[in-house]
Each structure stands twice: as C-alpha cells, then as structure tokens.
C-alpha positions in Angstrom: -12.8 -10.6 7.8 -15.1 -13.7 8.2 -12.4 -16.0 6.1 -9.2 -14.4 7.3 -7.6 -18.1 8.2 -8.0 -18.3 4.5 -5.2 -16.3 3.7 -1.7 -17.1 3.7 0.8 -14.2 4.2 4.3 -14.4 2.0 7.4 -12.6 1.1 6.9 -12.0 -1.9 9.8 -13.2 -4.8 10.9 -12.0 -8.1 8.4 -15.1 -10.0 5.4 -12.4 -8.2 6.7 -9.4 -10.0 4.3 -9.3 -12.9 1.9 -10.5 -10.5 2.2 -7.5 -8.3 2.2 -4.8 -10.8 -1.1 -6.1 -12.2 -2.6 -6.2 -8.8 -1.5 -2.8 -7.8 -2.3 -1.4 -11.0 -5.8 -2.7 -10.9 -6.4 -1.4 -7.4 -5.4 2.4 -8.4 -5.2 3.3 -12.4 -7.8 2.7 -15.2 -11.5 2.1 -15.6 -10.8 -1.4 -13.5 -9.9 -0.1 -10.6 -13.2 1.6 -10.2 -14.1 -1.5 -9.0 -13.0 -0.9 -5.7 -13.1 2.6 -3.4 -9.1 2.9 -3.7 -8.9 4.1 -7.2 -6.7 7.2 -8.1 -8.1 7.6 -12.1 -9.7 10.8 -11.6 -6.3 12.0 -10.1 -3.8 10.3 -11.8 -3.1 8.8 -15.1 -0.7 6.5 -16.5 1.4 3.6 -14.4 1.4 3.6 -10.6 4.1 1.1 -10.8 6.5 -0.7 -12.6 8.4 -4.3 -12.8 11.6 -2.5 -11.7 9.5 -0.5 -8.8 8.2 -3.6 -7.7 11.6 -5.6 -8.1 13.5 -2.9 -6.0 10.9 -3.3 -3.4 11.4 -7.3 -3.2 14.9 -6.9 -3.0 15.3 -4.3 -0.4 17.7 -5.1 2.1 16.0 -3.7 4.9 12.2 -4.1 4.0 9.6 -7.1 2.1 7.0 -7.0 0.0 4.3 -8.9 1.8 2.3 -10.9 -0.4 -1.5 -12.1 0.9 -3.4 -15.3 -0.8 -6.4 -16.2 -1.3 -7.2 -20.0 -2.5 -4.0 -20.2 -3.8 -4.7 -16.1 -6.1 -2.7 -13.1 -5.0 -5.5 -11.2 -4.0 -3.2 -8.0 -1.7 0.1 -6.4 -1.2 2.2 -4.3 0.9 5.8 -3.0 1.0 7.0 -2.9 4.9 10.6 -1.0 5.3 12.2 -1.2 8.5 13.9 2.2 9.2 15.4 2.8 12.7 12.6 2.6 14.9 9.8 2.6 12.5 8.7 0.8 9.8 7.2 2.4 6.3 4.1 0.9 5.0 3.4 1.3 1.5 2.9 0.0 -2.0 -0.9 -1.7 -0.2 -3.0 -2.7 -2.7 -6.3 -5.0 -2.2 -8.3 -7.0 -5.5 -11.1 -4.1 -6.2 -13.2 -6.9 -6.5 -12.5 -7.7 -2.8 -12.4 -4.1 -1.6 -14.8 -3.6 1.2 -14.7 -7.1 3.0 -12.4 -6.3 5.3 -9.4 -7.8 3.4 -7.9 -4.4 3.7 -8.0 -4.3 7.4 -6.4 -7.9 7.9 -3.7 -7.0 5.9 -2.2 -4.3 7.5 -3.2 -5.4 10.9 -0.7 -8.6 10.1 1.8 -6.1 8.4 1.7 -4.5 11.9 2.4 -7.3 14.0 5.1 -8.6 11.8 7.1 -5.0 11.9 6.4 -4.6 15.5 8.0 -8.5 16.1 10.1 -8.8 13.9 11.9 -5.4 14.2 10.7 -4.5 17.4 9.8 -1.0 15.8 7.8 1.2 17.7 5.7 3.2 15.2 4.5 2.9 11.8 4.9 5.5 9.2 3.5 6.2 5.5 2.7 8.5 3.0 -1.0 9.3 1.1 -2.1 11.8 -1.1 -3.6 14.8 1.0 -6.5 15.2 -1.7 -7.6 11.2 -1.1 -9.9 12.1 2.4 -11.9 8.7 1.8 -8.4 7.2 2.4 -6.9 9.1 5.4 -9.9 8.7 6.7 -10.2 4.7 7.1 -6.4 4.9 8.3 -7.5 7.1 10.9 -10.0 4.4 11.5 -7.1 2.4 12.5 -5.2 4.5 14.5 -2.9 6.3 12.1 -3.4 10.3 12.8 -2.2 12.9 10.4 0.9 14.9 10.8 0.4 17.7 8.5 4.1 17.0 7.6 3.9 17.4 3.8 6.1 16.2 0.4 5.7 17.6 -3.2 4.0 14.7 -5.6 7.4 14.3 -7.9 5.3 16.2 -11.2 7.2 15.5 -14.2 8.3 11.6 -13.0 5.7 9.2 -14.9 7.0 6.1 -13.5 4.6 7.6 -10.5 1.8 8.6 -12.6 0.8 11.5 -14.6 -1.4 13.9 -12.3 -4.5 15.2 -13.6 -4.5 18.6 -11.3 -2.5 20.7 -9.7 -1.1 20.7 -6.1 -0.9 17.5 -5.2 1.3 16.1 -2.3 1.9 13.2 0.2 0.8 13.8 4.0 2.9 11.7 6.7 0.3 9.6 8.8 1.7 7.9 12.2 0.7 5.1 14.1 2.4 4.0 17.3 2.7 0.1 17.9 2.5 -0.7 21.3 
C-alpha cells in the first residue's frame, strides 16, 4: 500500500466499540458492504457482530483487537488471540470503500509480525466460510493453505448471522511464521 506510513496501528478500547461494529458490519452485511469484494449478503443476513462480541474481544485476556487509522478514521480491524503456540486471526474487517488498495494486505502483514514478536508464536490460524473461494483464495495469496479441517456454521445463533442456504461451515486455514 503506497500510503501505508499513513496508518497508525492501536489496541483498540471500549470508547472504539461502536466504532468497530459499524466498520465490521459495513465490510460484511447489507447493501453497503457491496461496496467492497468482502461482503457476505448473499450468504448471510442479519448482524455479523455485536457491541458485546466486540467488547469480549477488546477485553480478552489473552488476545487485542487491533485497530488501523487512517488520517485520524478507523478505516480496519482485526482480533489476534494468542493460543499456545499460535495465534487466531479473526474479526478483519477493511472500509469497502478502501477494499482493493492493499489496505487489507498491510493489515494482516503487521498483525503477523506483532503475534510472531510479541508472543513468539510460530503459526497463525483462522477460520472462513468454505463457500467464500474469492476469500480463501487471496489468503492463500499470502501464505495461509487450507486444512480441510472443518466446523458447523452455529445455524440457529443470530448474533452470527442468519444464513441464507444450507451447509455452511468454517475451514481452518494455517500459516507458519517464521
């Protein structure tokens, strides 16, 4: 990203909660986020998150929710959860109107470095909808490589969304940090 010293990388506090939810919700759910290539509306409904998801996230004892700037505007996010020896990305959510610039790739290359110095974690994990190929695909871009290792989308739980089809689930994808 041509202006990456631009951005300013932050834990994230409880006064970004409402802040958050708006971001992530406009990067995945609605007519807005078809802004951007990340949208999930034509397989999910309803909320992707929640004040309370995002407030568990910020408190976490073992994890942060990295917040990126932009002149002084949240423009990304991303949870990082140090487990053992990996670290869980999740919760990443870019501006749709900033989708495509390379904001994306910034982000979780910093997200990287801090879990790989700051816990001295060896491999980063997370979770995506099997059915999102446009997605695994630029991970794989980056080095993540799917595991076939498979989890049940929690139908029946609209706090995560209210699925649109049938047989949806999360895929494991891996990257070692080395």
């Amino acid at each position: 990203m041509e202006n990456a010293v631009a951005l300013t990388f932050r834990d994230a506090t409880d006064a970004d909660v409402d802040v958050l939810v708006a971001l992530i919700e406009s990067a995945y759910r609605g007519d807005a986020s078809r802004a951007g290539w990340t949208t999930e509306a034509d397989i999910l409904e309803g909320q992707r998150t929640d004040p309370e998801g995002v407030l568990q996230v910020i408190k976490a004892p073992d994890g942060k929710l990295l917040t990126v700037e932009q002149a002084g505007r949240v423009v990304a996010c991303c949870q990082l959860e140090h487990r053992g020896t990996h670290a869980y990305f999740g919760m990443f959510a870019v501006s749709p109107a900033l989708q495509g610039a390379g904001l994306g790739k910034a982000v979780i290359a910093e997200a990287e470095r801090r879990a790989r110095e700051d816990w001295g974690v060896t491999e980063m994990r997370m979770t995506v909808i099997s059915v999102r190929e446009d997605l695994v695909a630029w991970y794989e871009r980056r080095g993540y490589r799917r595991t076939g290792e498979m989890t049940p989308f929690p139908y029946g739980e609209e706090r995560f969304g209210i699925p649109r089809r049938a047989g949806l689930q999360f895929e494991l994808l891996v990257k070692p940090l080395v």
